[in-house]
C-alpha positions in Angstrom: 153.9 61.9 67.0 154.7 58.1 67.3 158.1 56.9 65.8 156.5 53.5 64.2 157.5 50.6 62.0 160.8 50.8 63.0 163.3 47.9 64.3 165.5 49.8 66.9 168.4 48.1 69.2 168.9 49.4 72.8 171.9 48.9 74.9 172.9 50.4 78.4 173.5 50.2 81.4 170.4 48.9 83.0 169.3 45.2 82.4 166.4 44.1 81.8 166.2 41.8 85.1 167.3 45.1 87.3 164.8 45.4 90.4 165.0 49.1 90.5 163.2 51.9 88.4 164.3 52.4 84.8 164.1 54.5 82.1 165.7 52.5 79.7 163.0 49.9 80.1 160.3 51.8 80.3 161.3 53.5 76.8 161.3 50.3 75.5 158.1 49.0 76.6 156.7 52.2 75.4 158.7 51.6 71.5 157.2 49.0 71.2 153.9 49.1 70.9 154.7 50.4 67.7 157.9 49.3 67.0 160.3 46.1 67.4 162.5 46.3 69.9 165.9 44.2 70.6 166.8 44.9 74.1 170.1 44.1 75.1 171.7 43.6 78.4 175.4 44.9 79.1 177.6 41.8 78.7 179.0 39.8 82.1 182.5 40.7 82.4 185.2 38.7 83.8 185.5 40.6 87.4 182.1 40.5 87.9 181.6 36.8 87.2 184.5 36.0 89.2 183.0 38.4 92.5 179.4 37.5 91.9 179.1 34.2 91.0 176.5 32.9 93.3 174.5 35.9 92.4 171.6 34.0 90.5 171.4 37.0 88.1 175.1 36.7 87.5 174.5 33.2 87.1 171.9 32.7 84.5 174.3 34.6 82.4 177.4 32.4 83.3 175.0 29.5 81.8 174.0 31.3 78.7 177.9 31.6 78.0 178.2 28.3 78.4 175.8 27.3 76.2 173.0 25.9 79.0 170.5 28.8 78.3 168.5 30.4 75.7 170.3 33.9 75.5 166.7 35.2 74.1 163.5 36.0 76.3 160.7 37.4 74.5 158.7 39.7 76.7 155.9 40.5 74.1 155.0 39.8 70.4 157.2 43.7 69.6 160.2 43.2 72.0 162.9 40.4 73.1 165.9 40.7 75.1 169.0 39.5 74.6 171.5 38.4 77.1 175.0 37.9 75.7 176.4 35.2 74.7 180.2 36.9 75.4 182.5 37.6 78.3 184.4 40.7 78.1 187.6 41.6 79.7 187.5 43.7 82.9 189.9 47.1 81.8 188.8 49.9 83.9 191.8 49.7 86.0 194.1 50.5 82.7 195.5 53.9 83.1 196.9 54.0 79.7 194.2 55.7 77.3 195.4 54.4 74.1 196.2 50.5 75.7 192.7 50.9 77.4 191.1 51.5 73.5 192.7 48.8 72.0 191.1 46.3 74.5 187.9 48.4 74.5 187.7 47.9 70.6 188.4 44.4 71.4 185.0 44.0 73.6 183.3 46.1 71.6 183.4 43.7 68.3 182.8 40.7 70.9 179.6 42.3 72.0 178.3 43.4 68.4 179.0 39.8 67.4 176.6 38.9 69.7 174.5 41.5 69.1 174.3 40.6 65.3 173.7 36.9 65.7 170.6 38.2 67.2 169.9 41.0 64.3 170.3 37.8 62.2 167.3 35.7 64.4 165.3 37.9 64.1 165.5 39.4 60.6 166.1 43.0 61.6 168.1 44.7 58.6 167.4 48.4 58.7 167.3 49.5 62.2 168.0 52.5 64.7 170.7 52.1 67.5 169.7 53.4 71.1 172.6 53.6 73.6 171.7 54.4 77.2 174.5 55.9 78.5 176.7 53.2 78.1 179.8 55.1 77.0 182.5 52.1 77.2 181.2 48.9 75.7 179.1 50.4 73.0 181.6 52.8 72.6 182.1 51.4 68.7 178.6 50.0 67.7 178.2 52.5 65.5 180.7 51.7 63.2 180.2 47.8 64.0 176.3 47.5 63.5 176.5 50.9 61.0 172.3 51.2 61.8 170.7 53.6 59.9 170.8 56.1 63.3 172.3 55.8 66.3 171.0 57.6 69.2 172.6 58.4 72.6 170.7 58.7 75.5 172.4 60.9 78.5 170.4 60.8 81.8 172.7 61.1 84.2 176.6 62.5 84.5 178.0 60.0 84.5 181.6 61.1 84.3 181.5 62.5 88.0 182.0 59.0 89.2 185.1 57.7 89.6 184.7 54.7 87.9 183.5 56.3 84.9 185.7 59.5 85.1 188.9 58.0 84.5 188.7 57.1 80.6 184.7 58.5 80.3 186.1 62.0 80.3 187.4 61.9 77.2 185.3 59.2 75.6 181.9 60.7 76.4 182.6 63.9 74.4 184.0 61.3 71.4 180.8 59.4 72.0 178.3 62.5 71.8 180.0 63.6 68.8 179.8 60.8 66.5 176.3 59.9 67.3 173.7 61.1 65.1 171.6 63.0 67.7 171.8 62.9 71.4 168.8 63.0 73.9 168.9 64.3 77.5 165.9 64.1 80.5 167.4 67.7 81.8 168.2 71.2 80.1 171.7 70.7 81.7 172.1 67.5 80.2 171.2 68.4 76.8 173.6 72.2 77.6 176.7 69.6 78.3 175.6 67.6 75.1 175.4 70.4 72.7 178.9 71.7 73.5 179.7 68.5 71.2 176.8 68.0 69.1 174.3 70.5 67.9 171.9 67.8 67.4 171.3 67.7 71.4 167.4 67.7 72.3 166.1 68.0 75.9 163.2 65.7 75.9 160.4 64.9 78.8 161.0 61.9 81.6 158.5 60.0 82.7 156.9 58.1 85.7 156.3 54.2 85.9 153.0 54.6 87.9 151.8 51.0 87.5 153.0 49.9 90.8 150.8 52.8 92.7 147.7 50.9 93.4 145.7 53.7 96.1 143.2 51.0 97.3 145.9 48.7 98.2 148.7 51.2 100.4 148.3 49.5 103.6 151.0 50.7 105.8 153.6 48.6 105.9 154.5 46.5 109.2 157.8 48.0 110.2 156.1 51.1 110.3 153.8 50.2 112.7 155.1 52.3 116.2 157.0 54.8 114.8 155.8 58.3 115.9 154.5 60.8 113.4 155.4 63.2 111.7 157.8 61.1 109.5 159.6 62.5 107.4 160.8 59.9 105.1 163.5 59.4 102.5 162.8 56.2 99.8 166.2 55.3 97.4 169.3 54.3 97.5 171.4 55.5 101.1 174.4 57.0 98.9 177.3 59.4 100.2 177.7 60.3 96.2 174.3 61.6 95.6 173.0 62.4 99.4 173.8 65.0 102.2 174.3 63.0 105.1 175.3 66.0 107.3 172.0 67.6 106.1 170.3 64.0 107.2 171.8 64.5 110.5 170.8 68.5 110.7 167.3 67.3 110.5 167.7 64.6 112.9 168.4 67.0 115.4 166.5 70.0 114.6 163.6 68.0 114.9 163.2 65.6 117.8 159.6 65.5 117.7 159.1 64.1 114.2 160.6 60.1 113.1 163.2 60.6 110.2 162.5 57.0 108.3 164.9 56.3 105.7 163.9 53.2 103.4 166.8 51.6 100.8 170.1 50.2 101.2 173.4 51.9 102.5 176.4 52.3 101.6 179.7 51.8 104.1 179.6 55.7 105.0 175.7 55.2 106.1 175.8 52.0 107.6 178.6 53.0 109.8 176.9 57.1 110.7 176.3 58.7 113.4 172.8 58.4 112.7 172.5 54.7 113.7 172.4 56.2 117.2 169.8 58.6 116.7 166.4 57.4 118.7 164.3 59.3 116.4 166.5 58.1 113.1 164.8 54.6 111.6 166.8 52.8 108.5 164.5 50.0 107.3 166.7 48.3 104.6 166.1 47.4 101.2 162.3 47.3 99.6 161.0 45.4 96.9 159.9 47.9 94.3 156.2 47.3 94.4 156.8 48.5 97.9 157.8 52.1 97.3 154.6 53.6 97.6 153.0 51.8 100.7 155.7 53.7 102.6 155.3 57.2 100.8 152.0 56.6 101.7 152.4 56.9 105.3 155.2 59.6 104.9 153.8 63.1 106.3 156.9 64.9 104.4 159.4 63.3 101.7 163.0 64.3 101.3 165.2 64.6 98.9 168.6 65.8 100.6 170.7 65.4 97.6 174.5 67.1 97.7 175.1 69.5 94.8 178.0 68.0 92.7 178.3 67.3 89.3 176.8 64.0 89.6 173.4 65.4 90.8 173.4 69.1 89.3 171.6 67.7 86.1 170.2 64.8 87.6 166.5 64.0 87.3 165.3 62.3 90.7 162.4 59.9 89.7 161.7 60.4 93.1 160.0 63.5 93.0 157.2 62.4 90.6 157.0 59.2 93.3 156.5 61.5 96.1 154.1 64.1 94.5 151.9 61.2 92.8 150.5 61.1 96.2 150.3 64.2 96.8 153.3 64.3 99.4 154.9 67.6 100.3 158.3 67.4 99.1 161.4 69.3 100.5 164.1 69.1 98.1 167.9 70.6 97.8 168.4 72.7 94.8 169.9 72.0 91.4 169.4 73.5 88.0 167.2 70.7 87.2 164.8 70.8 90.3 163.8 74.4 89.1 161.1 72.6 86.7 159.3 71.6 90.0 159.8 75.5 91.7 155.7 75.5 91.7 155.4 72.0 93.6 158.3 70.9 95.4 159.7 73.0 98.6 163.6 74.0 96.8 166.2 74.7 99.9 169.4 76.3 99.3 171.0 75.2 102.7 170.2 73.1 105.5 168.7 76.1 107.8 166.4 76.5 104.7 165.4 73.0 104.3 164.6 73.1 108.1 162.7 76.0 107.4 160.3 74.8 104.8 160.2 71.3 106.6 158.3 73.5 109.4 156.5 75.3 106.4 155.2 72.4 105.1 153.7 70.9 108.0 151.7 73.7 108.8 150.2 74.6 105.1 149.5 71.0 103.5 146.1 70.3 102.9 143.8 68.7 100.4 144.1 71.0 97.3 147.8 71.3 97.4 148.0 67.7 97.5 145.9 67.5 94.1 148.1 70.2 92.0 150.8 68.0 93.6 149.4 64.7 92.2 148.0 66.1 88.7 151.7 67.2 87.9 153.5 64.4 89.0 150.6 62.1 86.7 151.7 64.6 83.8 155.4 63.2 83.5 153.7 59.5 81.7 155.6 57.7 79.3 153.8 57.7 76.8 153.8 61.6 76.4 157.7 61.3 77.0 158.7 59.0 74.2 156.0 61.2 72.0 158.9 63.4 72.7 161.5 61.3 72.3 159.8 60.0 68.8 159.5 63.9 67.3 163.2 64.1 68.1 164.4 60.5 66.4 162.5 61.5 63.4 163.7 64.9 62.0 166.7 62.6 61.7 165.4 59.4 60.3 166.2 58.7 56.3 163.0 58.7 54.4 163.7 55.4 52.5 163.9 52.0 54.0 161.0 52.3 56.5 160.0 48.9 57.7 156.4 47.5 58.3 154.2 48.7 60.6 153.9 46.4 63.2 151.2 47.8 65.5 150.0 46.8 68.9 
């Protein structure tokens, strides 16, 4: 089933001109083919435009404030994106819950403003509001847009971070209530959602596979050298989401193989232990279009993630990356990493993930490697907004539909 003829609104966290992997986006691409689609990009606020100025992303939108840009790109005939006209106060660092909602509220109106000059463009009158996880600034859209259904979109926790724990603990909850039907990419997700609205669905993720080109995976140059086995690691280097003792564990249990780790650090990573390790290899930041020339040439993937409640109901695009070439994966278990129990190597602690590293090295071969592939090629977006669409439209009021716009 195909949600279709609809105009639909999507805010988050994500922008449109983000360089890495993205749900959000791919959703919308997916929408509308069938659908128009208003994609909006979080507003600049005032600490990032004063710390990030000479960031060209950062300032495009300083010149779209002022006037010296078109705020609208249209990426097809079915979807446009918006970039906001409006500067919103930086107010994280208010302790106070109630002053901290009053200026909320106050950003909140200044972005729908902008959001409804562009409603206004573009004729949209009836129309559905996605929100990606963006639990501050579009805390109040509902009630400043009133669409005909508003959506909320949970794919990560992110209340375990600190900069969303301190007023998202108690605005999340607020925020899953009041929508009209909340959608998660994890069973946790959806558990955690449906503790404040019964109208929680667990629907599929998908892949963005359009980069894998398999006659074009040369290996890359800075891999050129470095012994095999590698066992490589592609994403961000983060101590929130990664197990850099675990890292380190493998490191040293296995001197033979090349531990390659490809994506930028953090301040714990950069300044590791593991900078000193001979068979350790950090490689920096890579393009996107990159990512699978280096899985290519990976003999084992990683995912050493740390079990906290930022990763426990996390679903690690990653995987489907690593098994879409038939990789052997060794990953830490969560809750959510049981849906790959058939695919993926699942380690409890590090002797364990040693353990199946060994395991894996021994037993890969050709057939695994196509189960491996055909799985990860099953988790396409089109079968996951399918999903998505079935659970939109149990909740959609029959009258009102708009035309049907096609591809």
């Amino acid at each position: 089933m195909k949600l279709k003829g609809r105009d639909i609104i999507i805010v988050g966290q994500q922008p449109w001109d983000v360089e890495i992997g993205s749900n959000c986006k791919n959703i919308a691409l997916e929408l509308s083919k069938y659908n128009r689609i208003l994609y909006v990009n979080a507003p600049l606020d005032r600490i990032t435009k004063i710390r990030s100025k000479k960031d060209p992303k950062i300032e495009k939108r300083i010149h779209i404030i002022k006037n010296k840009e078109n705020s609208f790109e249209q990426i097809h005939d079915n979807l446009w994106v918006l970039y906001p006209d409006v500067l919103l106060e930086s107010i994280n660092w208010i302790r106070i819950s109630s002053l901290f909602s009053f200026f909320n509220l106050i950003n909140n109106r200044k972005f729908s403003k902008a959001i409804l000059k562009a409603l206004d463009k573009l004729k949209f009158t009836k129309y559905l509001l996605f929100n990606d996880n963006d639990i501050f600034r579009s805390f109040y859209l509902k009630e400043l847009l009133k669409p005909d259904l508003s959506i909320y979109y949970i794919r990560d926790n992110m209340v375990a971070t600190p900069y969303w724990r301190r007023h998202g603990k108690k605005l999340e909850p607020k925020l899953i209530a009041k929508s009209d039907l909340v959608l998660s990419n994890s069973e946790y997700l959806r558990m955690y959602s449906a503790k404040y609205n019964k109208n929680s669905y667990f629907v599929a993720q998908g892949c963005d596979f359009e980069l894998l080109n398999k006659s074009n995976l040369t290996q890359p140059e800075d891999l050129n050298g470095i012994i095999t086995p590698i066992i490589g690691y592609f994403g961000v280097l983060t101590t929130l989401r990664l197990d850099i003792d675990l890292i380190q564990y493998i490191a040293e249990a296995f001197p033979e193989c090349s531990i390659v780790l490809v994506g930028p650090e953090d301040e714990i990573f950069r300044k590791s232990i593991l900078h000193t390790f001979k068979n350790v290899f950090f490689l920096g930041k890579k393009a996107p279009e990159e990512i699978f020339k280096y899985i290519k040439h990976f003999d084992i993937c990683i995912n050493p993630q740390l079990v906290n409640d930022l990763t426990i109901g996390n679903y690690p695009r990653k995987i489907d990356e690593y098994l879409a070439l038939g990789k052997p994966v060794i990953a830490t278990w969560t809750e959510t990493m049981e849906m790959f129990a058939a695919y993926v190597y699942l380690a409890r602690d590090h002797a364990m993930f040693g353990s199946m590293i060994r395991q894996a090295l021994l037993e890969d071969n050709i057939n695994m490697r196509k189960v491996r592939e055909d799985f990860a090629f099953s988790h396409n977006w089109t079968d996951a907004v399918d999903t998505i669409s079935q659970s939109i439209e149990k909740h959609l009021p029959n009258e009102n539909r708009a035309f049907d716009y096609g591809t």
